[in-house]
mmCIF file of the N, C-alpha and C atoms, coordinates in Angstrom:
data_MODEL
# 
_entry.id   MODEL 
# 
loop_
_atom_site.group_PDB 
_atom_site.id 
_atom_site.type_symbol 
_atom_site.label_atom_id 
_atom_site.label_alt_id 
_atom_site.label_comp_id 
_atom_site.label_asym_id 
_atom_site.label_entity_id 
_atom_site.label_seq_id 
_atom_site.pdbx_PDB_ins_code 
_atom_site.Cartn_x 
_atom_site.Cartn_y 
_atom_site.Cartn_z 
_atom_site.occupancy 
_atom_site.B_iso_or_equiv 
_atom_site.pdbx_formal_charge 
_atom_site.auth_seq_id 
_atom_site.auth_comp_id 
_atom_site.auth_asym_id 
_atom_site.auth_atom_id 
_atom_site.pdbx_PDB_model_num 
ATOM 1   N N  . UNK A 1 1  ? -32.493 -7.573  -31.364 1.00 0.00 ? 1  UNK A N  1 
ATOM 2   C CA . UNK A 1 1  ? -31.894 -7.751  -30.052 1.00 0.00 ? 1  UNK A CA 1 
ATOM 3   C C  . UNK A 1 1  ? -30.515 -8.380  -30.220 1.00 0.00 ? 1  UNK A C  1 
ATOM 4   N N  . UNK A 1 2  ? -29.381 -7.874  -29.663 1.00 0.00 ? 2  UNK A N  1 
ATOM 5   C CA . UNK A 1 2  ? -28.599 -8.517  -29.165 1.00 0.00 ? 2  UNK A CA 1 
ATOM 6   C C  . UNK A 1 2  ? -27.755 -9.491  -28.795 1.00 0.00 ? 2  UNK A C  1 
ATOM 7   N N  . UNK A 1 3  ? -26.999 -10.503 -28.946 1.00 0.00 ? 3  UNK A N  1 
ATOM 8   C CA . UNK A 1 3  ? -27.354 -11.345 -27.608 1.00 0.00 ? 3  UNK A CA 1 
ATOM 9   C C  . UNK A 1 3  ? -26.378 -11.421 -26.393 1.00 0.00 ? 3  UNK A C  1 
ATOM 10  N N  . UNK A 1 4  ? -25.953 -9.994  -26.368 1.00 0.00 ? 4  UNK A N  1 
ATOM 11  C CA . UNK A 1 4  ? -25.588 -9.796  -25.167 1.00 0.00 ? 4  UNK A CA 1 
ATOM 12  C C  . UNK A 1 4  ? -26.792 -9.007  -24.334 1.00 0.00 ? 4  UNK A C  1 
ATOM 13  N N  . UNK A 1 5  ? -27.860 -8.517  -24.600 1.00 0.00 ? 5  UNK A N  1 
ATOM 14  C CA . UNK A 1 5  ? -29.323 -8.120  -24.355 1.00 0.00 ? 5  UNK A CA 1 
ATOM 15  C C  . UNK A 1 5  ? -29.885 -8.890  -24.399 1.00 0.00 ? 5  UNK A C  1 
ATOM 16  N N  . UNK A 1 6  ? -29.830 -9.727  -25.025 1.00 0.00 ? 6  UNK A N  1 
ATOM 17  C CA . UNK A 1 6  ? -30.914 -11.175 -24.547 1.00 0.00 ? 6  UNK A CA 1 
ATOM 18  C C  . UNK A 1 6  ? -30.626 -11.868 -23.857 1.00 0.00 ? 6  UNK A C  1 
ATOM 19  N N  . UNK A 1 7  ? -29.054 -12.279 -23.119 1.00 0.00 ? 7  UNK A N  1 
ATOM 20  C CA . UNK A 1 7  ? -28.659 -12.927 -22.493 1.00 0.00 ? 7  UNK A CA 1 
ATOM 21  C C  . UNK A 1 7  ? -29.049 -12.498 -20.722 1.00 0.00 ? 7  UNK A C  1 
ATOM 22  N N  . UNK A 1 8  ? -29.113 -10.846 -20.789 1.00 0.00 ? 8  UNK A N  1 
ATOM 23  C CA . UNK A 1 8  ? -29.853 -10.272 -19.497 1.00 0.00 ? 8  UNK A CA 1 
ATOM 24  C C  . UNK A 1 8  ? -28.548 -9.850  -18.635 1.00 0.00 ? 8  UNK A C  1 
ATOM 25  N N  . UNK A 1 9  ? -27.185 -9.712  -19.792 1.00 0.00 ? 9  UNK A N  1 
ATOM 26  C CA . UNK A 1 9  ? -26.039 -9.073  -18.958 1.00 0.00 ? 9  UNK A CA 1 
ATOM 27  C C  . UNK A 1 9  ? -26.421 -7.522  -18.882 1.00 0.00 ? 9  UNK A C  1 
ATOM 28  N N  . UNK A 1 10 ? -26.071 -7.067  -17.706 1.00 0.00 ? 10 UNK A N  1 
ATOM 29  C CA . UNK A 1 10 ? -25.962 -5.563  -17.152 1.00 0.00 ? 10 UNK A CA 1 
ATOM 30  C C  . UNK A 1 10 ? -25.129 -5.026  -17.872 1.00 0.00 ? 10 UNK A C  1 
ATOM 31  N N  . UNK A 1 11 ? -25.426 -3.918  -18.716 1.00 0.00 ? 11 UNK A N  1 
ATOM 32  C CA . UNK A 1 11 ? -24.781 -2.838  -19.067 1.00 0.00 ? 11 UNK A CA 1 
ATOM 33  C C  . UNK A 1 11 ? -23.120 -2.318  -18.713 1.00 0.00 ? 11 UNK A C  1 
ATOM 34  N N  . UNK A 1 12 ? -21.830 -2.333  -19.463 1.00 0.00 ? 12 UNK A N  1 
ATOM 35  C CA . UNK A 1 12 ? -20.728 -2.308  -18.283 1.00 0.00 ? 12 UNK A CA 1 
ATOM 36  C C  . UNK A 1 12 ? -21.059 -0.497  -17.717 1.00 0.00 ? 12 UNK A C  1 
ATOM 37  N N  . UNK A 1 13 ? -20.773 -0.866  -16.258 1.00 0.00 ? 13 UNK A N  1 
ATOM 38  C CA . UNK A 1 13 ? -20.248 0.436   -15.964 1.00 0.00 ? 13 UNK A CA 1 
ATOM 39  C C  . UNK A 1 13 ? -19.148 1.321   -16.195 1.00 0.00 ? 13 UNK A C  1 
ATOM 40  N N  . UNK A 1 14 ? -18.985 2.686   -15.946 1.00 0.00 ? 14 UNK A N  1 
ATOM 41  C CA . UNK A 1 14 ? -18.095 3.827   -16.616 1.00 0.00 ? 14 UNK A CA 1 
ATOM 42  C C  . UNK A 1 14 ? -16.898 3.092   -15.719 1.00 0.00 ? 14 UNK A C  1 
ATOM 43  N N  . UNK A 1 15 ? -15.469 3.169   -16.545 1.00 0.00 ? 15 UNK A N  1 
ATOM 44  C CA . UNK A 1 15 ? -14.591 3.216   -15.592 1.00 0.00 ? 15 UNK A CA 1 
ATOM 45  C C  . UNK A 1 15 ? -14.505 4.092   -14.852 1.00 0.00 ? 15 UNK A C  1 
ATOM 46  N N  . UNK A 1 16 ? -13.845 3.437   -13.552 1.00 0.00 ? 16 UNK A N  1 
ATOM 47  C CA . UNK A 1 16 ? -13.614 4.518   -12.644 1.00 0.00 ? 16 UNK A CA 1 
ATOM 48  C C  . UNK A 1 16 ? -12.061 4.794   -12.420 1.00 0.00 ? 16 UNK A C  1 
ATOM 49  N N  . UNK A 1 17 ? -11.557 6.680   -12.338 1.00 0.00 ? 17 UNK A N  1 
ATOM 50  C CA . UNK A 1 17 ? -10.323 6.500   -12.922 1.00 0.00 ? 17 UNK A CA 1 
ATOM 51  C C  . UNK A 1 17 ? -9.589  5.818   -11.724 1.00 0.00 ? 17 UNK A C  1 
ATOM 52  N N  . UNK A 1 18 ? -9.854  5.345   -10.495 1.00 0.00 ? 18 UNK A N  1 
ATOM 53  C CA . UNK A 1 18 ? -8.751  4.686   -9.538  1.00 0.00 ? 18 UNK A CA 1 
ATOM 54  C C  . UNK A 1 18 ? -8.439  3.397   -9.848  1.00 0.00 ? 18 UNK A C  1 
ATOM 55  N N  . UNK A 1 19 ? -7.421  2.844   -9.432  1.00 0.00 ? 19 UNK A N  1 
ATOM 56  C CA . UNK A 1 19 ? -6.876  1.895   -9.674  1.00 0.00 ? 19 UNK A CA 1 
ATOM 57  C C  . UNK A 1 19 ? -7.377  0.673   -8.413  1.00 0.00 ? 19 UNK A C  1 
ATOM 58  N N  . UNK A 1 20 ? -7.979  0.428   -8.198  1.00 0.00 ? 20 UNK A N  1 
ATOM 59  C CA . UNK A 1 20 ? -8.568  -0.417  -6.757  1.00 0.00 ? 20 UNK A CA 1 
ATOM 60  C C  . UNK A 1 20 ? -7.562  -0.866  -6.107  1.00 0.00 ? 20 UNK A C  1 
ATOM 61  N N  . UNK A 1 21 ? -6.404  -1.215  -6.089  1.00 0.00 ? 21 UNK A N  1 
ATOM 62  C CA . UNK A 1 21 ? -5.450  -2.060  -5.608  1.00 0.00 ? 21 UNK A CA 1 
ATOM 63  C C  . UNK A 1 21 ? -4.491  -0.781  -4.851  1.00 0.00 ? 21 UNK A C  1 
ATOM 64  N N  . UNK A 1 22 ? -4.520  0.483   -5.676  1.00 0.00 ? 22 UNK A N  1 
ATOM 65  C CA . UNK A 1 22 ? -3.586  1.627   -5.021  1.00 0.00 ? 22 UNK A CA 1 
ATOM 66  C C  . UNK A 1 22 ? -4.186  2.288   -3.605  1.00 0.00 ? 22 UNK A C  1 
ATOM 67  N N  . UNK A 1 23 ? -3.412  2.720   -3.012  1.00 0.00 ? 23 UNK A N  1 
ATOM 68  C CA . UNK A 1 23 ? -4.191  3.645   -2.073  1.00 0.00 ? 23 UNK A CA 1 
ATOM 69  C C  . UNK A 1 23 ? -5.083  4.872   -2.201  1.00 0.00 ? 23 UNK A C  1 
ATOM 70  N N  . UNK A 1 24 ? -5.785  5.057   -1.699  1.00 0.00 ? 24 UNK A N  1 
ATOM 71  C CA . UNK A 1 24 ? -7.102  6.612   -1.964  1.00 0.00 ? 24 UNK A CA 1 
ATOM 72  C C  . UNK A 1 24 ? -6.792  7.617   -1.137  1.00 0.00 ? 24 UNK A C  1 
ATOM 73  N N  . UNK A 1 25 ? -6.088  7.054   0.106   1.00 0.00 ? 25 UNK A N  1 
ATOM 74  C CA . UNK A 1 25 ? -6.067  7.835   1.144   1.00 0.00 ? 25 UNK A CA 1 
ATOM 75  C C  . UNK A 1 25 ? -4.514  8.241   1.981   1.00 0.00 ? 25 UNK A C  1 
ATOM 76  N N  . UNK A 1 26 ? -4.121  8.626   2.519   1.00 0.00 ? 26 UNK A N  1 
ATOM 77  C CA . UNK A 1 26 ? -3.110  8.792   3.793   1.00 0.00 ? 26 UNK A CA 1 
ATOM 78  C C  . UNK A 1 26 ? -3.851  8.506   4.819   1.00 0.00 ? 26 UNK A C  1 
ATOM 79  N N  . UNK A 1 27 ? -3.424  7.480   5.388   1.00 0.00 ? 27 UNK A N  1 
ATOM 80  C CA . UNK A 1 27 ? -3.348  7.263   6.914   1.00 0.00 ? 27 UNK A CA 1 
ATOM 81  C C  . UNK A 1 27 ? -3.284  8.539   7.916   1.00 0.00 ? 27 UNK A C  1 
ATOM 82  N N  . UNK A 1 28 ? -3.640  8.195   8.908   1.00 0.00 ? 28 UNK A N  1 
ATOM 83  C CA . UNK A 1 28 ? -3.667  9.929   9.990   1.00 0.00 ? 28 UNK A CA 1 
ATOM 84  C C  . UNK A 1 28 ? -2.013  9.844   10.428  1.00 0.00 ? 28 UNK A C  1 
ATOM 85  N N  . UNK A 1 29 ? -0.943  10.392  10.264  1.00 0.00 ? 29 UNK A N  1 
ATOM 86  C CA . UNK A 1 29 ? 0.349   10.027  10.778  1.00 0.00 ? 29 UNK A CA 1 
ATOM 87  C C  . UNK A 1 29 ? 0.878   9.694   9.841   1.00 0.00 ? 29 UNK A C  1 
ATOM 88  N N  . UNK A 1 30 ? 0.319   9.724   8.828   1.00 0.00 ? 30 UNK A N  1 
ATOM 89  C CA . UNK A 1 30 ? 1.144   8.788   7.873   1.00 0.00 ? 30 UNK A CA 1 
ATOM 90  C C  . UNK A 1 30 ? 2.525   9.680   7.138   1.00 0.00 ? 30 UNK A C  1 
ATOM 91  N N  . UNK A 1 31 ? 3.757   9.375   6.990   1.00 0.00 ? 31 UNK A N  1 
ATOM 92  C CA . UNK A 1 31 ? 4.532   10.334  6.373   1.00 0.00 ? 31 UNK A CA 1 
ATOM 93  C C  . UNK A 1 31 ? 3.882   10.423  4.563   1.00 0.00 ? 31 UNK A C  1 
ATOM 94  N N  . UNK A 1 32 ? 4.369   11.369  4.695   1.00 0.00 ? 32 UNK A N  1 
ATOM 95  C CA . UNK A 1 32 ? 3.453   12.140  2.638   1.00 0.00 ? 32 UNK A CA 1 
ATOM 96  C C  . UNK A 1 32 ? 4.416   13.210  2.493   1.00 0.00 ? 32 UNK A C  1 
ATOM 97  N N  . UNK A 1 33 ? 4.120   13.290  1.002   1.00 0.00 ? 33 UNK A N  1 
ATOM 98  C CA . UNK A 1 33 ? 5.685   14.219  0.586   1.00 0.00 ? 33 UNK A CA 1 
ATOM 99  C C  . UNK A 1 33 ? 4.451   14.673  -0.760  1.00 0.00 ? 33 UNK A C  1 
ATOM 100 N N  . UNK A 1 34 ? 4.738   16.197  -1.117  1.00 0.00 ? 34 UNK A N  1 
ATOM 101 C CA . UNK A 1 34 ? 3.898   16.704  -1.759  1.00 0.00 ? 34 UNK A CA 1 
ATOM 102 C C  . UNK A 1 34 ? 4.361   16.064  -3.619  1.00 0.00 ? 34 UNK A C  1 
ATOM 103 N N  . UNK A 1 35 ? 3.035   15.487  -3.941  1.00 0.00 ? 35 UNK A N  1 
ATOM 104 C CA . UNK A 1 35 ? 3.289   14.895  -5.299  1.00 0.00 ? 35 UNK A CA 1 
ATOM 105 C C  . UNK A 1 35 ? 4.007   15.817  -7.091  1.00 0.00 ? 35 UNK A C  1 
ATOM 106 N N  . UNK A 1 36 ? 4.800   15.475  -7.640  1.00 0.00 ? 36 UNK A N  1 
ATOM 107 C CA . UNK A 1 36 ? 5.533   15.946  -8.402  1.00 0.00 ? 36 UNK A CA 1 
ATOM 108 C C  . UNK A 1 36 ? 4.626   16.412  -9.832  1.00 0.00 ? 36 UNK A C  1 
ATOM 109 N N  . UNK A 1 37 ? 3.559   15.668  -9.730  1.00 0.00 ? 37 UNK A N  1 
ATOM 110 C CA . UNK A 1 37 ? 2.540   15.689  -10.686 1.00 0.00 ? 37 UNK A CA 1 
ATOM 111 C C  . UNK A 1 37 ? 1.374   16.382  -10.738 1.00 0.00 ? 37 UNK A C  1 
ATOM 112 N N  . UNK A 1 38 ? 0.362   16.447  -9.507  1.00 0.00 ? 38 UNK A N  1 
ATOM 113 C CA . UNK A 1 38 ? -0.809  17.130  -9.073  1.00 0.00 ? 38 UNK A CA 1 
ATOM 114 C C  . UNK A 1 38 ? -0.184  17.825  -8.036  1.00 0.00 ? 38 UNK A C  1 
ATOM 115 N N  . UNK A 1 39 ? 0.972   18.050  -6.909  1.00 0.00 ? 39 UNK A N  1 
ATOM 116 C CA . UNK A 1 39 ? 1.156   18.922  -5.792  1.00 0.00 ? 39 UNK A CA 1 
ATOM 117 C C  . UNK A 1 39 ? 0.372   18.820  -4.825  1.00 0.00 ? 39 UNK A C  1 
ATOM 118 N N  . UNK A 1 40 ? -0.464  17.725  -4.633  1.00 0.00 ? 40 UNK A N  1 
ATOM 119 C CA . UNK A 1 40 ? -0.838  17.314  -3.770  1.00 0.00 ? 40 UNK A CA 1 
ATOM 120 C C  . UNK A 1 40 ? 0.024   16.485  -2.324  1.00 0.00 ? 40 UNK A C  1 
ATOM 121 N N  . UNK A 1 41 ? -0.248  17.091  -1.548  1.00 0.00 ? 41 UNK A N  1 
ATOM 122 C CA . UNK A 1 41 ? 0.860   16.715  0.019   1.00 0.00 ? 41 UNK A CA 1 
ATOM 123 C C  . UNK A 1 41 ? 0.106   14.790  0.121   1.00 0.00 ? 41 UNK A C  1 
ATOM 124 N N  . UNK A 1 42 ? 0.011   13.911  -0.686  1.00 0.00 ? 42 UNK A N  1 
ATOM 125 C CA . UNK A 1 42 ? -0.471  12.901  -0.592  1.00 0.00 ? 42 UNK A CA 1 
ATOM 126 C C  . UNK A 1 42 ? 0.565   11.991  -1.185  1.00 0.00 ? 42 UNK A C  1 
ATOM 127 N N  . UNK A 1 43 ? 1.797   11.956  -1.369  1.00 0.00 ? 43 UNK A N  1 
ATOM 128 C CA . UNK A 1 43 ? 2.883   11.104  -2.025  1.00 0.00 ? 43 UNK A CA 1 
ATOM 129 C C  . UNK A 1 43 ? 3.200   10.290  -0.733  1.00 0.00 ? 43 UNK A C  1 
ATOM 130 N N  . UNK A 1 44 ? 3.135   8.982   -0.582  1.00 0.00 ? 44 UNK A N  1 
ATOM 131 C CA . UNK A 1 44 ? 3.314   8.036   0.488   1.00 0.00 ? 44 UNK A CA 1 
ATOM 132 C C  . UNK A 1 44 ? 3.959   6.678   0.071   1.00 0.00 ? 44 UNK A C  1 
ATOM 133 N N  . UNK A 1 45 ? 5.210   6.413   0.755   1.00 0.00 ? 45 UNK A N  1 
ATOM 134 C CA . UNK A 1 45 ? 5.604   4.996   0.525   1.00 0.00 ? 45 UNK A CA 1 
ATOM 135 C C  . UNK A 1 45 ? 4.700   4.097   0.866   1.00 0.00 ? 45 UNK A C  1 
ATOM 136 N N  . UNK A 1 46 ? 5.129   3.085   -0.265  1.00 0.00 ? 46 UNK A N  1 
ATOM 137 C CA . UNK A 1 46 ? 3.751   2.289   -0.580  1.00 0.00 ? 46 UNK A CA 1 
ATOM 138 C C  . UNK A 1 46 ? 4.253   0.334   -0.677  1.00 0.00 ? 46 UNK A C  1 
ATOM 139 N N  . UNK A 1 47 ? 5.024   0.184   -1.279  1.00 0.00 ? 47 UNK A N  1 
ATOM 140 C CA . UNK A 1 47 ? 5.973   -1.074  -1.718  1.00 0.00 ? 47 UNK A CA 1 
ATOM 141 C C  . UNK A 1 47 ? 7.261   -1.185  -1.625  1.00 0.00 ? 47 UNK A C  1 
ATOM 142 N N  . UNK A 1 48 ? 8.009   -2.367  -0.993  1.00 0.00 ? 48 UNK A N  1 
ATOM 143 C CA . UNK A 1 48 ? 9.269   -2.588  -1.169  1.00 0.00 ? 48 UNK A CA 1 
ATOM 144 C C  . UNK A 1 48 ? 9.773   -3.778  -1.904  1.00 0.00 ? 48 UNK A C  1 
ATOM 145 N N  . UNK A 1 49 ? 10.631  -3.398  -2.537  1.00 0.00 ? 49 UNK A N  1 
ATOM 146 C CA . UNK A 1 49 ? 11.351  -4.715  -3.260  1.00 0.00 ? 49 UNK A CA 1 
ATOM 147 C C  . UNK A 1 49 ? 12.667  -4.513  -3.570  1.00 0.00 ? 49 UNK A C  1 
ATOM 148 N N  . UNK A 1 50 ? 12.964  -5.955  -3.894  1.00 0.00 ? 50 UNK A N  1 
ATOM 149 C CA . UNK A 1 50 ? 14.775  -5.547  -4.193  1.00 0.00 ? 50 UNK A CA 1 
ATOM 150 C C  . UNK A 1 50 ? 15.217  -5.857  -5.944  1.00 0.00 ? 50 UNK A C  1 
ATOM 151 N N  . UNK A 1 51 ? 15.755  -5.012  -6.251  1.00 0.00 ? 51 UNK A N  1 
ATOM 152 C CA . UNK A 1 51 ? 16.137  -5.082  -7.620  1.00 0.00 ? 51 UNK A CA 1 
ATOM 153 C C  . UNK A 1 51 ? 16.866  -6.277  -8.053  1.00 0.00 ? 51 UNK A C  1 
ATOM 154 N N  . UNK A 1 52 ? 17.240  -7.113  -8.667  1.00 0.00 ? 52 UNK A N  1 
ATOM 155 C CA . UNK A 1 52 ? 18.122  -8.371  -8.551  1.00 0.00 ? 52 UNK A CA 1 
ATOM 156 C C  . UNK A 1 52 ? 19.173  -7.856  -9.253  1.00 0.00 ? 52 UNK A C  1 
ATOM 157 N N  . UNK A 1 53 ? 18.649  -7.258  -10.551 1.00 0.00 ? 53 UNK A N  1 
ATOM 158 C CA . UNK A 1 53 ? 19.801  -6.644  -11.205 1.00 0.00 ? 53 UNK A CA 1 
ATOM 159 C C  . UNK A 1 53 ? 21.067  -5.794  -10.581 1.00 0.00 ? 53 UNK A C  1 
ATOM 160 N N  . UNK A 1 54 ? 20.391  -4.928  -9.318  1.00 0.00 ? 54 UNK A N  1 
ATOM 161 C CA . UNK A 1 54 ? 21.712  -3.731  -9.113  1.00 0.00 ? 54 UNK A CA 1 
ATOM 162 C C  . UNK A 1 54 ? 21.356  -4.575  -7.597  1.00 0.00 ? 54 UNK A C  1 
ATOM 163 N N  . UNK A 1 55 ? 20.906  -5.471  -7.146  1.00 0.00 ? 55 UNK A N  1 
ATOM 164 C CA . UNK A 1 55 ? 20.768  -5.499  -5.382  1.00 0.00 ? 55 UNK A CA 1 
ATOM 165 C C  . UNK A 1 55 ? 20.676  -4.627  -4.602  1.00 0.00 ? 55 UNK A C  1 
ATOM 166 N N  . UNK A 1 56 ? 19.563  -3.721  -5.126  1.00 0.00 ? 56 UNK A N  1 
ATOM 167 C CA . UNK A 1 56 ? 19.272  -2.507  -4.425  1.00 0.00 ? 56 UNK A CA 1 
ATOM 168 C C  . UNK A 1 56 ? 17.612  -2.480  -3.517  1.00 0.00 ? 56 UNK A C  1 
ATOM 169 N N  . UNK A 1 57 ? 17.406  -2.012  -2.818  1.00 0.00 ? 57 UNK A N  1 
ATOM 170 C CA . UNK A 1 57 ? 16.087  -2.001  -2.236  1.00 0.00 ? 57 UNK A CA 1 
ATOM 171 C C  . UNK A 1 57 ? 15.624  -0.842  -2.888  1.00 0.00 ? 57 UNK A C  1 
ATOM 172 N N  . UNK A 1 58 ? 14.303  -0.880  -3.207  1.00 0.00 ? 58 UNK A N  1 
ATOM 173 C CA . UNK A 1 58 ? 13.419  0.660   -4.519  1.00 0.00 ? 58 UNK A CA 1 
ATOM 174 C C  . UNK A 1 58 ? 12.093  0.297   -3.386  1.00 0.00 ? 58 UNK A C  1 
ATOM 175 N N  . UNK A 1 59 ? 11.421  1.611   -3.022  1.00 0.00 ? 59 UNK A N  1 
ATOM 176 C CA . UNK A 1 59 ? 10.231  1.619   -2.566  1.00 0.00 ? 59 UNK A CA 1 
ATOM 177 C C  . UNK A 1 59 ? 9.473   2.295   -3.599  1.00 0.00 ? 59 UNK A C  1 
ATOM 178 N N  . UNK A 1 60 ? 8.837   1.911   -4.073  1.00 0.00 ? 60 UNK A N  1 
ATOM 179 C CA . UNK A 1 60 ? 7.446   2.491   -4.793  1.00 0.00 ? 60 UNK A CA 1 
ATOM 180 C C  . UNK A 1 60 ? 6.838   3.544   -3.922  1.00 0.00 ? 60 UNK A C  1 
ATOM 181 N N  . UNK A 1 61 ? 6.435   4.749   -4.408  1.00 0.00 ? 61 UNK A N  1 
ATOM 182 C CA . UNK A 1 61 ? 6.050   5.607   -3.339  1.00 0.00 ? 61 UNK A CA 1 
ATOM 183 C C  . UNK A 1 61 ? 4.610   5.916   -4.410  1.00 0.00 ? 61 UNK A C  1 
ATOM 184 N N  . UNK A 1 62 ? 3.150   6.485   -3.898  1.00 0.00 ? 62 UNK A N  1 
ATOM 185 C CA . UNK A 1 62 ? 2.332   6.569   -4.889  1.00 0.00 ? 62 UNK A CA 1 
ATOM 186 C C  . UNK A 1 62 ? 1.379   7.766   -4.075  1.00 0.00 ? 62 UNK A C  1 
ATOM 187 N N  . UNK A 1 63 ? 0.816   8.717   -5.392  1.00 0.00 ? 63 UNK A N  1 
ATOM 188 C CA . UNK A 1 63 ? -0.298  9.585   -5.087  1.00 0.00 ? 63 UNK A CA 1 
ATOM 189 C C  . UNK A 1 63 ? -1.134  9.475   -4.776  1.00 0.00 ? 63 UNK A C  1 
ATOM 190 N N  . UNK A 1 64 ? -1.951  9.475   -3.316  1.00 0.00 ? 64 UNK A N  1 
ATOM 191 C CA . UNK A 1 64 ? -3.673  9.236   -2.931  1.00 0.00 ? 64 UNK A CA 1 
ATOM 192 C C  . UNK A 1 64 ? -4.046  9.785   -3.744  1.00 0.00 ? 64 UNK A C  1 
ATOM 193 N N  . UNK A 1 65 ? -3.577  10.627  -4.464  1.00 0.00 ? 65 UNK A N  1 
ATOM 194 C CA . UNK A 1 65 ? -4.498  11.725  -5.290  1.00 0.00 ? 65 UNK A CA 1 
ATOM 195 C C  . UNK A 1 65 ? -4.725  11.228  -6.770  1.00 0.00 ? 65 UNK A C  1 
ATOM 196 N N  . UNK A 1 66 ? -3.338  11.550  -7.469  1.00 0.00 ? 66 UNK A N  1 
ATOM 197 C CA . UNK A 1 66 ? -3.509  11.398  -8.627  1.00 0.00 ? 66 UNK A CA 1 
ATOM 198 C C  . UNK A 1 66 ? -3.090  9.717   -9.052  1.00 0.00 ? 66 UNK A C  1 
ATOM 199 N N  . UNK A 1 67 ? -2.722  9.047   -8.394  1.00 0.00 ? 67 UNK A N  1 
ATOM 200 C CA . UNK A 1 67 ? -2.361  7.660   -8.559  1.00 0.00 ? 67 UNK A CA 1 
ATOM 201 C C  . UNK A 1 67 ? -0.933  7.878   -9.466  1.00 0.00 ? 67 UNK A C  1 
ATOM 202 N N  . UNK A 1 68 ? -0.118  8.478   -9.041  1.00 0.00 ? 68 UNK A N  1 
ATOM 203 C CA . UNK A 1 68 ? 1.404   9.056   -9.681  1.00 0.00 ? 68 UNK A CA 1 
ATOM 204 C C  . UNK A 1 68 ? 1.845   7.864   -8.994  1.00 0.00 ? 68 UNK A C  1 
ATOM 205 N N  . UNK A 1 69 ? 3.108   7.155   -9.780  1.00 0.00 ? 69 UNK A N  1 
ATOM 206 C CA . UNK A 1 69 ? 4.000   6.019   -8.884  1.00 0.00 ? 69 UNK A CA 1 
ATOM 207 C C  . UNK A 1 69 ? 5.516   6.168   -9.090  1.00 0.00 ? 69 UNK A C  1 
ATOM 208 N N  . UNK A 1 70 ? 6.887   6.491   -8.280  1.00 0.00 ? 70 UNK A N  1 
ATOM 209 C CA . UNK A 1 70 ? 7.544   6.412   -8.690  1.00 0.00 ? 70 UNK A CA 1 
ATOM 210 C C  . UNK A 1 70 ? 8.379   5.562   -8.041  1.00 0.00 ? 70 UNK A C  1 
ATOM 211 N N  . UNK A 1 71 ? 9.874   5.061   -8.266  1.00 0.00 ? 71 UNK A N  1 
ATOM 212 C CA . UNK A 1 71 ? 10.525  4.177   -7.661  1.00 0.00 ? 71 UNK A CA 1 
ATOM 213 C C  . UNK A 1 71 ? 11.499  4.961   -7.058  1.00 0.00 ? 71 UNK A C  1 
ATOM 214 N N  . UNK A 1 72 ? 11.987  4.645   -5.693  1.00 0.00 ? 72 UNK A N  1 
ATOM 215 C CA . UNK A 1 72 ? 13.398  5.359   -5.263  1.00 0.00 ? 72 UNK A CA 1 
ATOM 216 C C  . UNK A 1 72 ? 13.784  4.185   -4.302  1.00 0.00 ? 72 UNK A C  1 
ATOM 217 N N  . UNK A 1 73 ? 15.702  4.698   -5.063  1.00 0.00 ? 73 UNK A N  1 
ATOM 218 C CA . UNK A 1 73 ? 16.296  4.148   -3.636  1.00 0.00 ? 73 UNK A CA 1 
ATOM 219 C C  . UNK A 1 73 ? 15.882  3.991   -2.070  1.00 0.00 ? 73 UNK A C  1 
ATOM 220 N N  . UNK A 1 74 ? 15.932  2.732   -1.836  1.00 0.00 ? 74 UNK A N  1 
ATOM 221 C CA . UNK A 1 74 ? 16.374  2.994   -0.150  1.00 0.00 ? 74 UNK A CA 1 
ATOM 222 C C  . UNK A 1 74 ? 17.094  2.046   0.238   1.00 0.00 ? 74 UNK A C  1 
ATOM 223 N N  . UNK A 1 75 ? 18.412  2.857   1.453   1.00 0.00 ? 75 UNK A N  1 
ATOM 224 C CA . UNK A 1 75 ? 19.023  2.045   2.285   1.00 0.00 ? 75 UNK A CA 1 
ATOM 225 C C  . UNK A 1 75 ? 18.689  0.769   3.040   1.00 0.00 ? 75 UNK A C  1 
ATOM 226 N N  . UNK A 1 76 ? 19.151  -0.013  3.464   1.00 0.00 ? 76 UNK A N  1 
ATOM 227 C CA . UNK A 1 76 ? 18.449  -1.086  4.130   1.00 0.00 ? 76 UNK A CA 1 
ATOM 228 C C  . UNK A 1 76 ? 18.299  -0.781  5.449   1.00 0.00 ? 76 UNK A C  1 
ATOM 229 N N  . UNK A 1 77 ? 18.933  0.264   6.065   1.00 0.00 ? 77 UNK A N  1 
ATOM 230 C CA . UNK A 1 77 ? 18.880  0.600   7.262   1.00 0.00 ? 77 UNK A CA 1 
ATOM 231 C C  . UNK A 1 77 ? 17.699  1.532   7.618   1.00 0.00 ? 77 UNK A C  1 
ATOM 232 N N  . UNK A 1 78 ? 16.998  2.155   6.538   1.00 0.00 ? 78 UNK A N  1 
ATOM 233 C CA . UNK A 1 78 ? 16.128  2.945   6.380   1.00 0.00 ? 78 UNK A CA 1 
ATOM 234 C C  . UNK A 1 78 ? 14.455  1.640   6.882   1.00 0.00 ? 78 UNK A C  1 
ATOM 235 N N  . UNK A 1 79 ? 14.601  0.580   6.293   1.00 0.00 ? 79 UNK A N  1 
ATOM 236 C CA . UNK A 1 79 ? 13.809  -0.535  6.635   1.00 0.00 ? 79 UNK A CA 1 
ATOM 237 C C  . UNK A 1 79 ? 13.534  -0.779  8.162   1.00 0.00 ? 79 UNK A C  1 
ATOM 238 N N  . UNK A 1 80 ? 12.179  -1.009  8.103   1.00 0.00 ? 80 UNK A N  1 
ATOM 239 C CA . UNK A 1 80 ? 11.998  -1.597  9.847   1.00 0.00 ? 80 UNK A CA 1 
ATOM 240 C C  . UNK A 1 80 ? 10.994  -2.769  9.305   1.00 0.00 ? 80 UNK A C  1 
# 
């Protein structure tokens, strides 16, 4: 025996390929732009932040589908 079997820990489970923290889904309304990777109409802005280096605003935009992430410009006027 073991003694991670004797100790009476559970077996790990299979990963699962999502990332828990990303999105799974589109919202009903939600704007989506078809993904560059799988072509799935599920590419949705997701995060904003500002670069310090160039003082730029980058939204993270990400795949419900395939969990694809990329960064793009945005204006600040584009922000609400």
């Amino acid at each position: 025996m073991t003694p991670a079997s004797s100790a009476g820990s559970p077996l790990r489970s299979p990963l699962h390929p999502k990332v828990p923290w990303l999105p799974s889904e589109v919202q009903p309304g939600q704007k989506a732009e078809p993904c560059p990777r799988c072509g799935a109409r599920k590419l949705i802005p997701w995060t904003l932040r500002r670069d310090p280096q160039r003082v730029t605003l980058l939204r993270t935009w990400v795949c419900a589908a395939c969990q694809f992430r990329e960064e793009r410009g945005e204006s600040e006027t584009n922000t609400v």
